[in-house]
N, C-alpha and C positions, 0 to 999 in steps of 0.2 A: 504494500500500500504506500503511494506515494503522498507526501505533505499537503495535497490538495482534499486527499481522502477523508486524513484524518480529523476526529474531532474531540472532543471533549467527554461525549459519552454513548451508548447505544440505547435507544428507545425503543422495545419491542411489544406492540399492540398486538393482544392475541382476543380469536373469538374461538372458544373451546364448545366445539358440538357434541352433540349425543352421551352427554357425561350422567355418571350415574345420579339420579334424583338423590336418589338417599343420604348418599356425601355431598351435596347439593346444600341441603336443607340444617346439616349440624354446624352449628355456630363453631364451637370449639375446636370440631375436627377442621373446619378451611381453616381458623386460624392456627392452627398448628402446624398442617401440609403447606400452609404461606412462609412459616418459622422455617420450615425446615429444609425449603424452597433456597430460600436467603443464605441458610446455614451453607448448603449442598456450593455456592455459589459461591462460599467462601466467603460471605456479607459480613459487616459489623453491623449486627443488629440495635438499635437507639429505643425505639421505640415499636408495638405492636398495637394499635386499634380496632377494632371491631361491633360492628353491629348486628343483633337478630333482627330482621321487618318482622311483621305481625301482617300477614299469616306466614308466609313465605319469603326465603333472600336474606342473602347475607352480605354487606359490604366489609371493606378492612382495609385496611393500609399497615405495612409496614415500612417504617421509615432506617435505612440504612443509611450508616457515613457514606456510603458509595450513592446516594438517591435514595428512590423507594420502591415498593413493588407493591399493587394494589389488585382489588377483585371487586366482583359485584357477581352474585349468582341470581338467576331462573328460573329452581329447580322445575318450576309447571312447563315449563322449555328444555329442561336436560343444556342449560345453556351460563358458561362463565364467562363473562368482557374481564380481560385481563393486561394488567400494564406490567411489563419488565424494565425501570429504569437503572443503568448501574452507570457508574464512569469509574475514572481508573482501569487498572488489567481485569476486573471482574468479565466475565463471560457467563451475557443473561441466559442464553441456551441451556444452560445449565437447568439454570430456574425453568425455563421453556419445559425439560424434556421431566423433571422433576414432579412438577403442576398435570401435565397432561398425565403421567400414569396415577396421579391421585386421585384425579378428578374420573378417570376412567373414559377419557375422551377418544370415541373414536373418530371424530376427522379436528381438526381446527385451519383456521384462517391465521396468517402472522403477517405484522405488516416493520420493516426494521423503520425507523429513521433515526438518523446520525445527529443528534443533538448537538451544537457548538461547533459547526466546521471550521478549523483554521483558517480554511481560503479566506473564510467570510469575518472573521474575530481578527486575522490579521490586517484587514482592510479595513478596517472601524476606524 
């Protein structure tokens, strides 16, 4: 990768389909497969937040020295929107490939974007 490439950090927007309802819908359990997500990724975990919705869904955020990685589930959809933010050497994939056999997702959607490109921070 040449100095045009690089950037500051990797943003990976994921849409996790056909995931099991069950681990869907438990509060504790996302926040924990998100911990362990972060861990797997080699994160400095700061902080962990989470929500139960009433009836259904879970949102969270955890917040790493490296950025944060966050969730929102569906379960009435078998469906997670999920964000992988790291910078520094971290490697979100990590968290990517972690998340998806949690979640029990058989297909998802990933979309990367390069947060803070050089080209563009050094031209500022």
């Amino acid at each position: 990768m040449n100095n045009f490439d690089k950037a500051l950090g990797n943003h990976i927007i994921v849409e996790y389909y056909n995931c099991d309802t069950e681990v869907l819908k438990k509060h504790e359990y996302i926040e924990e497969i998100m911990n362990l997500a972060a861990k797997d990724m080699g994160a400095t975990i700061i902080e962990s937040v989470f929500h139960m919705f009433n009836p259904l869904g879970v949102s969270g955020a955890i917040i790493i020295t490296e950025s944060h990685l966050t969730i929102h589930t569906w379960p009435e959809h078998n469906y997670a929107a999920v964000d992988l933010f790291t910078c520094g050497n971290l490697d979100p994939w990590i968290g990517f490939d972690s998340l998806k056999r949690f979640l029990k997702a058989s297909s998802y959607d990933a979309k990367v974007i390069k947060r803070g490109l050089f080209k563009n921070i050094e031209r500022a």
